[in-house]
C-alpha positions, 0 to 999 in steps of 0.5 A: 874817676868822678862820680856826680850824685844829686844831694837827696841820695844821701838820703838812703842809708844805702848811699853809705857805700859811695863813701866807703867806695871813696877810700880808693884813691881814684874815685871822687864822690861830686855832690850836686845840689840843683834841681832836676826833673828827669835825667839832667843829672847825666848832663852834670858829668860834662862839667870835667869839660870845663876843668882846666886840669883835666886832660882827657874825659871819658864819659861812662854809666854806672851801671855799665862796666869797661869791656876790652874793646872799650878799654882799647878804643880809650887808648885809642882815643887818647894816644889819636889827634881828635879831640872828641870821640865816641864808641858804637857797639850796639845795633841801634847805635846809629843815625841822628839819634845815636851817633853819639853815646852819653855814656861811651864818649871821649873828650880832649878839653884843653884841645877842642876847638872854641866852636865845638865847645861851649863858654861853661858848663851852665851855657851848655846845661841850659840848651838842654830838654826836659826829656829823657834823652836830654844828655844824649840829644845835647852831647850830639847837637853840640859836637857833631853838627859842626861838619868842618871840625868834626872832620878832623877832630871826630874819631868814631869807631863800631863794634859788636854788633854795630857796622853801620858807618858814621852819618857825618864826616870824621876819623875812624878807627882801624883794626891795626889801631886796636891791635897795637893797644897793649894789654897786662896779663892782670888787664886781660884776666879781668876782661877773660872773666867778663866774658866768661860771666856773660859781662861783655856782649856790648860795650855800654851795656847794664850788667849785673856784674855781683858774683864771681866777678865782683867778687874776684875785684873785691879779693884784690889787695888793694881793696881789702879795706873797702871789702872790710868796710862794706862787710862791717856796715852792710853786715855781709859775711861773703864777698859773693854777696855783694 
């Protein structure tokens, strides 16, 4: 997992934790040194886009954590023919402004076609906005317009709360699809317990995930050295606290 952060956030004493959190072996913190002056710092995680060893992109928010169906829409995606993707789940997630989510979008980049993807990240960076649905409003412009890929190379699923079908040709994903999705029994209790804390009303949805849930994370094994370095740094005694 890549984190993109601009370089003054590490001005905060608090962004000591982006380095204990770095002692996981799947996370990578990136540091970006370029200006900005709204939300363009969304549009620096395309930059996977644009990596040769990078298989499969997910795009996510911070401040969102995977549900199940989330979880078994990226199967989906990545077990699928299509290239590009994305997940609706809330009732506003639809029509020209929200066909697709910065925030819950799927990528194959070695497998997307020429047209739909621009030379490199800085040809693309520079047709964004300076308003604040720069990242969404480029994301949309680039992959969705273009009818005679999106036909086969687009695959879209709705949830939740959302039903409304897509406004341009593409895939979409069935029932039987998500069905055949496997998950572990340590999977499923993860995702039981984001349902019991109230975590999982929609996929892409701000939560705040601190008490039992985080709580039960941290008390796994393999992350008893990040919960060791946060109690040490921070000075917290309980794992609730966090």
């Amino acid at each position: 997992m890549y984190l993109y952060v601009s370089k003054n956030i590490w001005d905060d004493p608090n962004s000591a934790i982006f380095n204990i959190l770095q002692m996981a072996d799947n996370l990578k913190i990136h540091t970006i040194d370029m200006d900005y002056f709204t939300n363009e710092p969304m549009v620096w995680r395309m930059m996977p886009l644009w990596d040769q060893e990078i298989e499969v992109l997910h795009l996510r928010d911070t401040d969102s954590i995977p549900t199940e169906i989330e979880y078994k829409y990226m199967r989906v995606f990545e077990q699928s023919d299509c290239s590009v993707g994305t997940l609706r789940t809330h009732p506003n997630h639809y029509g020209i402004r929200c066909r697709m989510l910065g925030g819950l979008s799927s990528f194959k980049p070695q497998q997307l076609p020429g047209p739909m993807k621009p030379d490199n990240f800085q040809t693309y960076y520079s047709f964004r906005h300076n308003k604040d649905s720069s990242d969404q409003d480029l994301l949309i412009k680039t992959f969705t317009s273009k009818f005679e890929y999106t036909k086969d190379e687009f695959l879209d699923h709705c949830a939740y709360g959302q039903k409304n079908p897509q406004d341009f040709p593409c895939k979409i994903v069935d029932a039987e699809m998500m069905h055949n999705i496997h998950i572990s029994p340590e999977k499923q209790e993860l995702f039981d317990l984001q349902k019991k804390n109230n975590l999982d009303n929609w996929a892409g949805e701000p939560v705040d995930a601190r008490g039992e849930y985080t709580s039960f994370l941290l008390q796994k094994p393999q992350f008893e050295n990040i919960l060791n370095e946060m109690i040490n740094k921070f000075g917290l005694r309980e794992p609730n606290a966090l």
